[in-house]
Structures are given as C-alpha cells and as structure tokens.
N, C-alpha and C positions, 0 to 999 in steps of 0.2 A: 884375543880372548876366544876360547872354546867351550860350548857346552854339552855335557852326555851326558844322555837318557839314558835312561835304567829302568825298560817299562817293567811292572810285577801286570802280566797279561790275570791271573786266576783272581785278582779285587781291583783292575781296571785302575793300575797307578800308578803315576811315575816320577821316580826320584832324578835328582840332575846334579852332578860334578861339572864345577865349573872351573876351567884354570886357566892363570894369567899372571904372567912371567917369574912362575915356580908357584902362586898361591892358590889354592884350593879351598873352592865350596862349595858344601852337601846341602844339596836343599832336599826334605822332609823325608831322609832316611827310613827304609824300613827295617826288622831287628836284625835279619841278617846281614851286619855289618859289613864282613868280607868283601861284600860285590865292591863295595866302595873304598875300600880300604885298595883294594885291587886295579881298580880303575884310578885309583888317585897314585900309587907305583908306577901305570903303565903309562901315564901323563908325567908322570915324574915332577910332581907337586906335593907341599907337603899343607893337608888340611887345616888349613886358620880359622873359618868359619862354619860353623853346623848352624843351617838356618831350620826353624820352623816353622811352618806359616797359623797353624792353628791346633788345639789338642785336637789330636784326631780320632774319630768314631769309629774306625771301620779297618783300623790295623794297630798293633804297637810297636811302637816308635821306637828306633835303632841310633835317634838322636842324640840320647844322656850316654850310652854305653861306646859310640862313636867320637864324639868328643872326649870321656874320659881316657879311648885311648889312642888317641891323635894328640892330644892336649889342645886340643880346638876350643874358642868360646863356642857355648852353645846360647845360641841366641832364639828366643821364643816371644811373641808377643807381651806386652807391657801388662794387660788384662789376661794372663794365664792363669796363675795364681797356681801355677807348679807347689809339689812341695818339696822340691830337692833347688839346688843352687842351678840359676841360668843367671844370663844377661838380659835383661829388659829390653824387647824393642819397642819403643816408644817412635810416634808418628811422627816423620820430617826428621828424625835426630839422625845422624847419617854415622857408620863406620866407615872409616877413612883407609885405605891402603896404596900410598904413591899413588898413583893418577886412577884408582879406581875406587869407586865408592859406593855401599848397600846404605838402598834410603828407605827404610820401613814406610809404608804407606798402611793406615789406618784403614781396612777394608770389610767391616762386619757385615752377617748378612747369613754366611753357612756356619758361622757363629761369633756370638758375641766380639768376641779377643779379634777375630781374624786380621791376619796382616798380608799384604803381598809386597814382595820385595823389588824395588828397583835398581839393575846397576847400571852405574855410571861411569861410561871413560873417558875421560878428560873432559867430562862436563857434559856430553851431549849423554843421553838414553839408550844401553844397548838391548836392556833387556828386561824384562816381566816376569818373576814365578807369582804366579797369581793364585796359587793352590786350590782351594774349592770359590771363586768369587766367581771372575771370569773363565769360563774354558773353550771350548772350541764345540762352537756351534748351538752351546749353553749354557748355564751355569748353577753352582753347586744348592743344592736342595737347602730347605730354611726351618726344617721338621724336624732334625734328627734330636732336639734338644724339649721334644715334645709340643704338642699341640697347641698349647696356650701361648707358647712363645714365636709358632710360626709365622705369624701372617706381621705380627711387626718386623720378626729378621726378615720379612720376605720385602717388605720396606725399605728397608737398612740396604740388601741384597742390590735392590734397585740403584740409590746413589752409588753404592759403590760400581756397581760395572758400567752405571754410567760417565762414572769420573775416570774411570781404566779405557773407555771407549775414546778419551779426547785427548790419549797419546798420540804420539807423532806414527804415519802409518806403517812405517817402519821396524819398528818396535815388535821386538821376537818376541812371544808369548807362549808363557811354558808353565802350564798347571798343572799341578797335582791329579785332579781325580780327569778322568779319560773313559773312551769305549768301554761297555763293562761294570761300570762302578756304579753302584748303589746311591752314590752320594753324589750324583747327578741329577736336577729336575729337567727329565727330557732326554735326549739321546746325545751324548757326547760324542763329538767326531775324534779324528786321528791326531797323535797327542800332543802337536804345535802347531803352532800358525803364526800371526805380524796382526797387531792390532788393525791394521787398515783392513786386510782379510775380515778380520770378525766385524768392524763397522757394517761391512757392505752385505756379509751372508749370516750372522749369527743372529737366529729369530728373536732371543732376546733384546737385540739391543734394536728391535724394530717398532717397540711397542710405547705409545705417545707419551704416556704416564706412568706414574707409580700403580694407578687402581689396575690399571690392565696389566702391568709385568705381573703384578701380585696375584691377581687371578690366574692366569696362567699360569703360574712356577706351582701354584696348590693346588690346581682341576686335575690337575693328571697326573698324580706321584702314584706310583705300586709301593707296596711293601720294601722296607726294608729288613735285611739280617735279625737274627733275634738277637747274635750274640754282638752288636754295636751296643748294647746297652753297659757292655762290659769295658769297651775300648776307653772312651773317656776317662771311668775312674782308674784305670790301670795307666793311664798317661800319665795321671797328674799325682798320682800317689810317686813316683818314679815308676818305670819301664826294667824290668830285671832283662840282665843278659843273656842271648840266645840259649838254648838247650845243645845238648850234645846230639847231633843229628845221627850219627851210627846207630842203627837199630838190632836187636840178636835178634836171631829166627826163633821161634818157639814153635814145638813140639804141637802134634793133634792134643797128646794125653796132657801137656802142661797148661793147650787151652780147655779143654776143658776142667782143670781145677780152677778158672778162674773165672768160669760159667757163673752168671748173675754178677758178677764183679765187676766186669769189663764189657763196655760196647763195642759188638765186631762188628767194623767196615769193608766191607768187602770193595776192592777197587778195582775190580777184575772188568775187561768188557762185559758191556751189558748183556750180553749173549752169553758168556758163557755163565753169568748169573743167573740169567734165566734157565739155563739147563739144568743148575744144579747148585746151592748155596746152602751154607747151615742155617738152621734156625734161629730166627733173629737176629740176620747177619743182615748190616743196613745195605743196601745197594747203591754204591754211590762211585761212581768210575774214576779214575785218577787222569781227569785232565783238566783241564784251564778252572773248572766251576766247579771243582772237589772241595776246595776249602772253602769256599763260599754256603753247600749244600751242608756238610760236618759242620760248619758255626750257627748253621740255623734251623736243623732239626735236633740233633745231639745234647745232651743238659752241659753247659758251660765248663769248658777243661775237663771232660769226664775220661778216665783213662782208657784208653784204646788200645786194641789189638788189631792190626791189619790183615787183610787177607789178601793177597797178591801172587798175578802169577811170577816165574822166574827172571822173565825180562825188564820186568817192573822197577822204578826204580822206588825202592825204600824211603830213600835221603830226599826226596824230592816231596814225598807226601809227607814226612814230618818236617820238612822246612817250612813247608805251606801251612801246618798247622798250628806251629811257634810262632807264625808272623800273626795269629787271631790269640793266643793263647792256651792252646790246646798245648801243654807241656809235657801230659804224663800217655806218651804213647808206649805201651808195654812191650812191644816188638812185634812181630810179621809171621802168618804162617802162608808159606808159599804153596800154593794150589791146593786144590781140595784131594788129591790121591789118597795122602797121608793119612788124611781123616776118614775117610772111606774105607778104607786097609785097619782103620783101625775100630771100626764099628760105630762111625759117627752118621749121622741120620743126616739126608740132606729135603731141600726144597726146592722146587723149580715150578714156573710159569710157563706158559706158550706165547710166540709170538706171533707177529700176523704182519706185510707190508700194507700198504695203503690199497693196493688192488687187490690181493684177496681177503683185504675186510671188506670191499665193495662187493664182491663174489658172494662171502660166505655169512654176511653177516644177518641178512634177510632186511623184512619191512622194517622191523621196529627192535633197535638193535641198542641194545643198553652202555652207554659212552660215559666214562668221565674226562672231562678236559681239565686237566690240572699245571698251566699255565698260566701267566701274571694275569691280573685283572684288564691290564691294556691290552693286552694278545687277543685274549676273550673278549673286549669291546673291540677290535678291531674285526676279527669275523669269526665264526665256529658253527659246530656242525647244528643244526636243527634237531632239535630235542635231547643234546646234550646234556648233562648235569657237568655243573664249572664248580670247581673246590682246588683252591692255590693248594701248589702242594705242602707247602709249612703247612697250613691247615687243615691240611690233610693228616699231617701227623700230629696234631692235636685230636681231632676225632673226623669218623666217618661222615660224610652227608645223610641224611635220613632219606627213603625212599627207595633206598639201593635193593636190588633182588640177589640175597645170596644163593638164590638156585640158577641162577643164566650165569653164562658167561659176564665177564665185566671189562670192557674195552676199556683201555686205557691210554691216554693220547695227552702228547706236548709237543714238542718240534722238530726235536732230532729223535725224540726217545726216552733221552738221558732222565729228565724227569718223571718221564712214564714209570724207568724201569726200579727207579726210586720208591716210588707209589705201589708198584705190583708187590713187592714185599710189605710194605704196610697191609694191604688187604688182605692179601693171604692170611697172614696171622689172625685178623681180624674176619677170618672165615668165609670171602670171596676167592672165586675161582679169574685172578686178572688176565687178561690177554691182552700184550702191550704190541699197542703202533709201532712197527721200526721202520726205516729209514726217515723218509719225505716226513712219516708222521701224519698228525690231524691236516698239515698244511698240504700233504699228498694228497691226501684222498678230499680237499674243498678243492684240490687243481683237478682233479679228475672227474671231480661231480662238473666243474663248470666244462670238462670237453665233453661229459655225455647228456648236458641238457641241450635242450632242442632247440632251435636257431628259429 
C-alpha cells in the first residue's frame, strides 16, 4: 500500500491517493481534478473510491466531478444530506476490496456528519484520514457552523480524538486541514504523523476532560474567511466542474470599459504596488495567501480582472480562485506600462524597513497593526491602533490622523501592503513596514533597550 499527499499549500490542505495492487483512493479531493487524475496514471491504478470525510467550509470539493469521471463511488458521510447521488458512509459498515478494507468511523465535532476513514490490510490498521477531527498537533475548529452550535461540537470534537488517540501507535495519520488552514483551532503542524506521535506531543489530546478541551479549542480561535460561509452550501447543492483556467490578456482601453464592473487585483510584488498601482486596484500578491485574502475581502465570486507582471503565472491564480469559487475572472492585464502610455492614472505609497521607521518615525508615531487577533495578543508595538485587516476593509478605525503619516504593519508586509490601498482611497497618507515588518522593529526595540 501507498499513500500521496497532494498538499494545496494557499488553504493549508491536503488531499491523498492511495493505491494497492492496481486500486485507487481519493480522499477529499479539491476541484482541480487533474492533479489526481494524474497521480492515480502515474501509480497506474484505476480510482474505485472518492472518499469524503465531511461537507467542507473552506474549499469546493473536486469529489462529485472526480468520481463522475473515474466512475468511482463517491462515498460521503451518512449524515450529509448532499443533494446529488453519493454512497452513504455509515459508522462501522465497512467497504470491502480483497484484503483491504475502508471502515467509516463516526467522528463529529468539526461538524456534525464528520467521518474519518480507517483502512485496513488483512485485518490489522494501516491507516487514518482523519480530515478536520484529529490533525497533527491539533484539531479541527468546532465554530465554522456558527456560535450556538460551537461549544457542543466542541464536546463531540473531544470523544472523537479521544477515541482516534486509542489507536495502535503505529497507525499513519493523514488529515485534511494542516499548517495554514483556517479550520484548525490552534496551529497545525506538518501534514502527517502515527497516532503514537500525536498521544505523546499533540496538546490536545493532553487535556483531563471534556470542560478543559472545550475551553481551549474556543479561548483562542481568530477569524475565519468571510467567503467559508459560501463553501458548505455550494458542497451540498453539488460542486460544478472546474472553470477553464486559460485566461486572455486584456487591453489598458478594454479595462477600463469595464471600470466599476470588475474588481482589480493587482498580484504584482508588494513593491512594485507601492510604486505605482490603478485606482482601486486591491493589493494582494500572488503567493501561497492570495486566494485566502481574494475570498475574504472581495464580495463573493465577483468577476475579476488581474493585474500581473509578465512572469506571472496567470493559470495559477485562477486555479486558486476556482478552488473558493471565484469563477468569473475576466482575464489579465500584464504591467502597468500599457496603462500609463495610455493615459491611465496610477497610485502609489511609500515604504519604510523596520530600522528606518525606528530612525524616522520620531516620539509618537501613528501605527496600525493589522494582524490576527493572536499576533496582537501575542506582542505589538506600544500605542499601536490593532484593526484585522478584513475589518479593515469593512471600515477605518476612528481616531486615525489623516494629516500624519500612517504606518502600516503585519509580518512579512503582505498584509500591510493590502491595507495601504485601502487607506489611501479612504484619504490616509499609508507608509508600510517591509521586510521583518512590526516583528522587526519589537526585535530591534529589545536590542536597543537598556540592560
């Protein structure tokens, strides 16, 4: 038996083909089929089983359109309540294939339905997709299905990774959400591990009771996506088939006939956004957290125009946006020249590293930290203003000085350099942290205070 991972590094998840002696199986496929279609060729097995472990929040599922063309069962939780044709897994029922066998286990908790799947070769345990129950180092958050229902999933949550903790130690373990993912309470480590591992270091399963996992999995959640409120019902409605990734280039003159129609994203490095960007062009960079930032400032599948430079790859950022549901991306215009040459008006910000904001920014120096809630309980700078950035793109914080400068600070940047286009428009002068960021300049403040 073999199994391969197929992390999606930009929503922190990962899908697994698994094959054994010609048969093949997908566990919780994302919509880009292909990868697995491709991986199951290169294993030279033909897919029998599409497993799911639960309707999923925070992607749409590659399950129903991978099955349809494999001719796989597609197999989903017994408590789904899909409305297109699956196979029921039901707890303990086992599917049978010569000496190997998938035994649904009943695992609620990151929702209702949830199942993790057990196989089995010739009767002993080889292996666990545990998808949002157990994960490595944590386990999946018990919120995403609303408030009122948290803190009993968060109950549920408890027996189940306590009954996945009293597997044999051996026992590979291979879940769904990972480093990255939203739909983790707590920080997920790297994307397997052997249940014996997780007994002995995963904090969760360290805790006496139910009342203490429960408090802990709900003291310290951040924000999640705005656009997971989407996922669900586009799961269980059915899942439509990938979009057509090719995108055309479009013209400076044909985007602007389609000025107030279309949201521009600019995916260019941060820097060169700050040198110079259209108006109203979102600043959001094209790497691992671009489709994460796009589902959760952006109004839901709203059609898109890119802005990229020429080495950029196009196919990469509407694949990423077809796996949240962003369908209608209207095509690409490559660098700003074009637009310039053609009498288009641009915007730009200054930036600043951590040392010459400590140089230039004097006594009482006007900051926003627009990182998670945890970052900002964790440390920040002294007399700070903290506004997450999603809520930052909702409205301004009150207080701000549109005549000073307005520092701008998160970790790498990338968030900062998101936020300086928000303000601007909203008629601050931003200047964003780059490199180290805010976490530069509190390493720098602790080498120049006094011993």
């Amino acid at each position: 038996m073999e199994v391969r991972l197929l992390r999606t590094p930009g929503l922190g998840d990962s899908s697994y083909v698994l094959s054994h002696d010609g048969l093949g199986i997908v566990v919780d496929p994302q919509r880009d089929i292909h990868r697995f279609v491709d991986e199951a060729e290169v294993l030279g097995v033909q897919v029998r089983y599409v497993l799911e472990t639960h309707i999923h929040n925070d992607y749409i599922s590659g399950g129903r359109e991978l099955a349809r063309q494999t001719g796989a069962d597609l197999i989903l939780p017994a408590g789904a309540g899909a409305a297109f044709a699956y196979v029921p897994a039901f707890h303990l029922e086992d599917y049978v294939e010569g000496d190997l066998r998938i035994r649904p286990l009943h695992t609620p908790g990151h929702t209702p339905e949830h199942v993790s799947y057990l196989i089995l070769l010739d009767g002993g345990i080889a292996a666990l997709f545990s998808g949002g129950s157990l994960l490595v180092g944590a386990a999946g958050r018990t919120d995403l299905l609303g408030e009122p229902r948290a803190r009993q999933l968060a109950r549920l949550q408890y027996g189940s990774v306590t009954r996945l903790s009293k597997l044999g130690d051996g026992v590979g373990l291979y879940p769904t959400h990972g480093a990255g993912s939203f739909c983790s309470a707590g920080v997920a480590g790297p994307a397997i591990s052997t249940i014996g591992q997780e007994r002995t270091s995963n904090p969760v399963l360290q805790h006496p009771d139910a009342d203490q996992f429960v408090a802990a999995q709900l003291g310290t959640l951040d924000p999640y996506p705005r656009y997971y409120s989407q996922m669900g019902p586009a799961n269980l409605r059915g899942p439509k088939p990938m979009p057509v990734t090719e995108l055309a280039d479009i013209s400076p003159e044909a985007l602007k006939s389609m000025l107030g129609e279309v949201q521009i994203v600019d995916g260019r490095p941060k820097q060169s956004y700050a040198d110079g960007h259209l108006p109203d062009a979102w600043g959001i960079e094209l790497n691992e957290d671009f489709v994460t930032w796009v589902g959760w400032l952006l109004p839901y599948d709203a059609p898109i125009v890119l802005v990229l430079d020429d080495d950029q790859d196009a196919g990469q950022a509407v694949t990423a946006l077809a796996r949240i549901g962003f369908d209608h991306v209207r095509g690409v215009m490559r660098g700003i020249t074009g637009w310039l040459e053609s009498g288009g008006k641009l915007v730009s910000h200054s930036t600043i590293t951590a040392r010459g904001f400590l140089e230039a920014a004097g006594p009482d120096p006007q900051v926003l930290d627009v990182r998670s809630p945890s970052e900002w309980n964790d440390d920040h700078l002294e007399g700070s203003v903290h506004c997450y950035l999603p809520d930052l793109a909702l409205a301004v914080p009150g207080g701000l000085d549109r005549e000073r400068p307005l520092y701008v600070g998160c970790t790498t940047g990338h968030r900062a350099s998101t936020a300086a286009g928000l303000l601007a428009r909203a008629g601050f002068r931003p200047v964003v942290m780059v490199g180290a960021s805010l976490l530069g300049v509190l390493m720098l403040q602790d080498q120049q205070a006094p011993v």
